[in-house]
TORBA-902172 format. One record per residue: residue number from 1; z, x, y of N, C-alpha, C, CB in turn. Coordinates in steps of 0.001 Angstrom, whole numbers, plus 500000, padded with zeros to 6 digits. Each point is the difference from the previous one (the first is absolute). Glycine has a CB too. Example, Ala and Ser with C-alpha at 12.3 -4.5 7.8 and 13.67 -1.06 7.14 Angstrom:
2
  resi     n.Z     n.X     n.Y    ca.Z    ca.X    ca.Y     c.Z     c.X     c.Y    cb.Z    cb.X    cb.Y
     1  507800  513190  494310  500000  499110  501190  500000  500900  501200  501246  498108  498827
     2  498034  501542  502223  500060  500820  501190  500730  499230  501090  497855  501184  499372
This chain:
46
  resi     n.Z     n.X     n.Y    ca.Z    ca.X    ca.Y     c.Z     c.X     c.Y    cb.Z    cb.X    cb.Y
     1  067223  758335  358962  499479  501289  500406  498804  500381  499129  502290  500692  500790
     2  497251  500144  500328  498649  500422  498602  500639  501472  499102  497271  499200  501906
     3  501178  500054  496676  501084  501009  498739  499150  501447  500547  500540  498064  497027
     4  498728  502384  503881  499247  500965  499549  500644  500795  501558  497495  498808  498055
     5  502467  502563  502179  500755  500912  501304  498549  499877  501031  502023  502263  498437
     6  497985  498287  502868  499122  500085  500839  499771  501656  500330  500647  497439  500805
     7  498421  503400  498832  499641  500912  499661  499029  500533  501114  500595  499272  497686
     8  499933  501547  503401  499408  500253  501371  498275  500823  499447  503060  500446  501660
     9  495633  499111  499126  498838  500560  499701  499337  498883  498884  500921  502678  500577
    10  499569  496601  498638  499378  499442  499111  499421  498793  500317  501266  501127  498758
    11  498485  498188  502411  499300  498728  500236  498688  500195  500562  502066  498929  500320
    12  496916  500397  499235  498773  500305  500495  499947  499432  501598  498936  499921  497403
    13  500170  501247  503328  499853  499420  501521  498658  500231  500417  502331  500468  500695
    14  496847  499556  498392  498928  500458  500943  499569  498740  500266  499292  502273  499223
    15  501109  496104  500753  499203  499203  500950  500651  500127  501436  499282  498324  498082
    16  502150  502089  502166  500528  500069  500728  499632  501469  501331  501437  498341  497897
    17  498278  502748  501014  499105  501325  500815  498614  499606  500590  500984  501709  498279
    18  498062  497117  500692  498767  499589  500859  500381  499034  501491  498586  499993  497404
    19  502334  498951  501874  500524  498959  501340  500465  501447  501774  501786  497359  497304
    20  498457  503093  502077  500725  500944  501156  499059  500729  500424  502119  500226  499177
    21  496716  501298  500435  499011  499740  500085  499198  499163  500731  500744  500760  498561
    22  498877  498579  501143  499298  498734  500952  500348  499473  500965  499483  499505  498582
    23  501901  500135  501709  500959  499659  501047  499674  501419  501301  502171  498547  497863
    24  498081  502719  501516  500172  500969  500939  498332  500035  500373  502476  501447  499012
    25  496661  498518  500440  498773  500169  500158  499897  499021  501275  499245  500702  497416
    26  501008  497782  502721  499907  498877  501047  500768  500770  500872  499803  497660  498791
    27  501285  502660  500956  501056  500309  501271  498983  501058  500767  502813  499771  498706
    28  496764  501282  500859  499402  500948  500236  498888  499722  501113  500719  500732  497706
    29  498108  498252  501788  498773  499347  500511  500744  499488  501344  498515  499235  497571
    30  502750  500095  502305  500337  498801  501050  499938  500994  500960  501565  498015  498966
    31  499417  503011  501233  500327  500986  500552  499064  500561  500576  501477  500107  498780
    32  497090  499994  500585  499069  501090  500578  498822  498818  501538  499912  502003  496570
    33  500710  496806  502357  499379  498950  501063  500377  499717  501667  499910  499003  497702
    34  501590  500966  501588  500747  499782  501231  499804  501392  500581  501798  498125  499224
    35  498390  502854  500341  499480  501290  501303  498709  499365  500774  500630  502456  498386
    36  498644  497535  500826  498778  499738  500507  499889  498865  501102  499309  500849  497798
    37  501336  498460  502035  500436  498729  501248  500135  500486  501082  501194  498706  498818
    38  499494  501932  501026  501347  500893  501218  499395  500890  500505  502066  499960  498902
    39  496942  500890  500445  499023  501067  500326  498743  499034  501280  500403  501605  496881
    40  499513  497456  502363  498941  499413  500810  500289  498792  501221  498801  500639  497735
    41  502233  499414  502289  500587  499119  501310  500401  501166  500882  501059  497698  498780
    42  499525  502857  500395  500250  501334  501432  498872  500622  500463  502038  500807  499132
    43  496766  499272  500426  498721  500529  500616  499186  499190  500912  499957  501160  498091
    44  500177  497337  500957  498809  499138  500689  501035  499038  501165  497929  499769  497410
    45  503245  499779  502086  500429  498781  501097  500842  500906  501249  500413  497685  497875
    46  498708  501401  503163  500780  500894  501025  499998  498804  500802  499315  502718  499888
């Protein structure tokens, strides 16, 4: 076992707050793309 306790708040995360961040930022873009798809097939393909 380990000699030392696990102490809630004390582990560093901010590479983990940028990774996520960035992730939501793509999700975000994909999203605005794919509207944009959908926006433009429903106007132009007929």
């Amino acid at each position: 076992m380990a000699d030392h306790q696990y102490k809630h708040g004390e582990m560093d995360v901010t590479d983990q707050e940028k990774t996520f961040a960035g992730f939501m930022k793509w999700v975000v873009r994909i999203g605005i793309v794919c509207i944009l798809i959908v926006l433009f097939l429903a106007i132009y393909a007929r």
